[in-house]
Phi, psi and omega in degrees: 000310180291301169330287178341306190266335181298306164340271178318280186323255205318307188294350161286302141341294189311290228268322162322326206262318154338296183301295170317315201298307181331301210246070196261121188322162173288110185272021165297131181278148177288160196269161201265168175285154173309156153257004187182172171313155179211122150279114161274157177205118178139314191285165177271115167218149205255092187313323191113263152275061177166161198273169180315117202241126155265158170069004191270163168254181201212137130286100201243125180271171164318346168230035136100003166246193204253092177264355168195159194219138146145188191252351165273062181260156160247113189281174160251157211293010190231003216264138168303136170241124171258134163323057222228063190257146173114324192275101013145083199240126193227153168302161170286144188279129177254106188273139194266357183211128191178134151264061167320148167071344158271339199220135144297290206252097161342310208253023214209140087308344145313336184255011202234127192223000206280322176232162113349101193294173186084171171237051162203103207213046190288329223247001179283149153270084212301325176310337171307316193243030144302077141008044212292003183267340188274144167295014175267343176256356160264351188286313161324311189286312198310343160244044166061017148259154203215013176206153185195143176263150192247113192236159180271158189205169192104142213034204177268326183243094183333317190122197203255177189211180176193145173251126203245140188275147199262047181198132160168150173273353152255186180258334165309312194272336161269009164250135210283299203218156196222175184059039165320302218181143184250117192277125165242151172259092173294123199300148171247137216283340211230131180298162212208096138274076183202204179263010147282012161223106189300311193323154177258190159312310184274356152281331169315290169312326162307317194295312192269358154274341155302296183322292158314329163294335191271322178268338160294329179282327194292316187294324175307292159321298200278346175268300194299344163278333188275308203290333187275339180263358149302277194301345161207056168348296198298301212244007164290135215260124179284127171230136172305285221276301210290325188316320202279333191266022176287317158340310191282324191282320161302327162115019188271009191186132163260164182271140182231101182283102159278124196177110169257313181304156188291319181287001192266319178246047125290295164330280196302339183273338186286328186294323207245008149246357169286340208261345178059066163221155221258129183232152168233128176272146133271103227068278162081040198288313206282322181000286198297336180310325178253045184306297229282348176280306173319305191285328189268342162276341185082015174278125197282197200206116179244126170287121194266084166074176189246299211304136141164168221239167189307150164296324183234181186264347194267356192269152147324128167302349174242047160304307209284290187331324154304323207309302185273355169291321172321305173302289171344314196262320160302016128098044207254136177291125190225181132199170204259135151255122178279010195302291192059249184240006148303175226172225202258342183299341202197023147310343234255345189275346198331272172019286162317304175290331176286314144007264216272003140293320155330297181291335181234059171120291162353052202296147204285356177277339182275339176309320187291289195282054157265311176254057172202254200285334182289308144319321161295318193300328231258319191267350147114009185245019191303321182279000157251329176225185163087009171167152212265118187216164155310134167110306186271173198291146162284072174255094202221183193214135182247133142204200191262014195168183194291138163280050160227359198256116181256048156259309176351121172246147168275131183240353174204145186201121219236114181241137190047027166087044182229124196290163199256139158269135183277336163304130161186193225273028173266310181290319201295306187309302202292326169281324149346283183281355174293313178260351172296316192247049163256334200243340177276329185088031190263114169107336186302000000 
C-alpha cells in the first residue's frame, strides 16, 4: 500500500511538472508608460471615422492619448518623432465576442476558466479570471488585435464580460471596461434530429420550455429584489446573483444573447421587451430573416464570425460571407467577431474575416470598421477606442500594408500609447525550426 502511494505521488508529481511545462506563462514584458510626446510622422492613416489622410501625422501625449491627427500638425518641440512615411497606421482591431484569456488548451481542463457551474450565475465576473500570462495573447496582438471582449459562457445566463486590452501585467491593468453586457445562452426553440442528440423531440420541447421558464423566473426575483432594496436598502437582505442583474434591469448594461436560428432571436427580441431591457444578438446567422423586428427595437448584431459553414443544406454556400454585407444593406447595426466555434486559439484571424466579408459584398471601409469602431460603438467603448480621434486612447497598430491583406505585417503596437512587444510563441517556434535546418543544411 505504502509503495502504491509513493507510485501515485511521483505520477503526479510527473504530471504536475508536465503540465507547468506545457502551459508555460507568455514571457513577453507589458509595454512601459511613454516618458514624453510620441509622433508619428509621414503615414497613411486610417482614422476610421473620416477618410483616409496621407502623408499625415498621429500626436501622442504623455499619458497615453491621441492629441492630434493630420497633416497641418505642430509637433512639440519635446515629443520622440518616428519616421513612418511608406507605413500604415491603424486602430487597435477589437474582437467583439471571445475567451480570450479564459481558455488556453481546449482539451486541458485545467487550462479552461470560460464557466461557472449551474445555470444562473448572473454575478460571475469573467475579467477576474482572465490570464494575463497566455500564450493566446501575444499571438494575438501580433496581428493587430489588440482589445477583445472577453466573455463567460456556459448555463443560461452565463455573467458578465468586460473588453479587455491585451498587454498588461494584471487582469486590473488590462481591462479597458469592465460589466459590458450580461451573457445569456439562449435556448433552441425548434428539436435538432440527428446525430449529436439522444434526446427525442418531444424532451427537446420540454427542456426549452423549462428552460424559458427558468429565465422569466430569474427576471421575476430580480425585479422583486431590486423593488425591496429601493424601498428599505439598510434592512434588505443582500443576494450577489439579484445585485448583479439590477444593471440590466435598469437598462445601464444589455443582455448579449448567443442566438442564430430566426425562432431563437425572435424569441429572444420578444423576451427583452417584454421585460424591458437592452439586447444584443450574438451570432445572428438568421439576422436578415428578423431585419424589419432588429431595425424597429435597435438591437445590433455582433457577427459570430464569417469562416464558418451553412446551417442548413438549401442555404447558399456563401451565406456566413454574404451576411454582413447584407445587413448593411438592410440597415441593421452590426459588427464582425472571429470567435465562432474557434475560440481563442484563432483571434488572431479577426482580419481575415473582415477580409473575406470585403470580397463578398462588403465595401472595404465598412469591413475596417466592422473589427475597429463598430464594436466599440455596439459595447458601449466607443469614447476610448475604436477609431484614431482626439481625445481618445492611443491604441494603434503600425504596418507595411493593407491590414485586410494577409502579407501584411504589423511591425509595431502601441495600447495606450506604451509600445506592445510583438514577440510570441509562433515566432519564438519559427526561428527555432529556422536555425535547426540551417544547422541540417535544409533550404540552402
Amino acid at each position: 500500500m505504502q509503495q502504491s502511494n509513493r507510485t501515485l505521488l511521483g505520477m503526479l508529481t510527473w504530471l504536475t511538472l508536465w503540465f507547468s511545462h506545457t502551459t508555460s506563462a507568455a514571457p513577453e514584458i507589458p509595454g512601459e508608460s511613454l516618458h514624453g510626446p510620441l509622433a508619428f510622422v509621414g503615414a497613411t492613416v486610417h482614422p476610421i471615422s473620416g477618410p483616409t489622410v496621407e502623408n499625415a501625422t498621429v500626436v501622442i501625449s504623455r499619458k497615453g492619448r491621441i492629441q492630434a491627427v493630420g497633416r497641418e500638425i505642430v509637433i512639440p518641440p519635446q515629443a520622440k518623432q518616428l519616421n513612418l512615411v511608406g507605413k500604415h497606421v491603424y486602430p487597435g482591431l477589437l474582437d467583439a465576442h471571445s475567451n480570450i484569456g479564459l481558455v488556453e488548451i481546449n482539451r486541458v481542463r485545467a487550462s479552461v476558466d470560460s464557466a461557472e457551474t449551474g445555470n444562473i450565475n448572473p454575478n460571475t465576473k469573467s475579467w477576474v479570471a482572465v490570464n494575463p500570462d497566455s500564450e493566446m495573447i501575444p499571438v494575438t496582438r501580433s496581428n493587430g488585435v489588440l482589445l477583445a471582449l472577453s466573455a463567460p459562457s456556459g448555463g443560461l445566463i452565463s455573467g458578465k464580460s468586460a473588453v479587455m486590452q491585451l498587454d498588461g501585467w494584471t487582469f486590473e491593468d488590462m481591462t479597458l471596461r469592465s460589466s459590458i453586457g450580461m451573457h445569456v445562452q439562449w435556448p433552441n426553440m425548434l428539436p435538432v434530429i440527428n446525430w449529436t442528440t439522444e434526446e427525442t423531440a418531444s424532451e427537446q420541447i420540454e427542456e426549452r420550455d423549462e428552460q424559458l421558464e427558468i429565465l422569466r423566473q430569474t427576471f421575476e426575483r430580480a425585479r422583486a429584489y431590486q423593488q425591496a432594496r429601493t424601498a428599505d436598502r439598510a434592512n434588505s437582505v443582500f443576494d450577489i446573483r439579484w445585485e448583479a442583474m439590477i444593471p440590466v434591469l435598469e437598462q445601464k448594461i444589455p443582455l448579449i444573447v448567443s442566438a442564430n436560428d430566426v425562432q431563437q432571436i425572435q424569441s429572444a427580441v420578444g423576451f427583452s421587451t417584454k421585460q424591458n431591457v437592452r439586447l444584443i444578438i450574438y451570432g445572428g446567422y438568421d439576422a436578415l430573416q428578423c431585419a424589419e423586428l432588429l431595425k424597429k427595437h435597435d438591437i445590433p448584431v455582433i457577427i459570430a464570425g464569417i469562416y464558418r459553414l451553412p446551417r442548413r443544406r438549401h442555404d447558399n454556400y456563401d451565406a456566413p460571407f454574404a451576411l454582413p454585407a447584407k445587413l448593411q444593406s438592410a440597415g441593421i447595426s452590426f459588427c464582425i467577431s472571429s470567435a465562432g466555434r474557434f475560440g481563442a486559439s484563432n483571434l488572431r484571424n479577426l482580419p481575415y474575416h473582415a477580409a473575406t466579408a470585403s470580397a463578398f459584398g462588403l465595401p472595404k471601409e465598412a469591413a475596417l470598421k466592422a473589427i475597429t469602431l463598430s464594436p466599440a460603438e455596439i459595447l458601449g467603448v466607443a469614447d476610448r477606442v475604436g477609431s484614431i480621434e482626439k481625445g481618445k486612447d492611443a491604441t494603434l497598430i503600425i504596418t507595411d500594408g493593407d491590414i485586410l491583406e494577409t502579407p501584411t505585417h504589423v511591425e509595431a503596437a502601441f495600447i495606450q500609447g506604451r509600445e506592445v512587444e510583438l514577440n510570441d510563441r509562433h515566432k519564438r517556434l519559427w526561428r527555432k525550426y529556422q536555425e535547426k535546418y540551417r544547422r541540417l543544411g535544409i533550404g540552402n
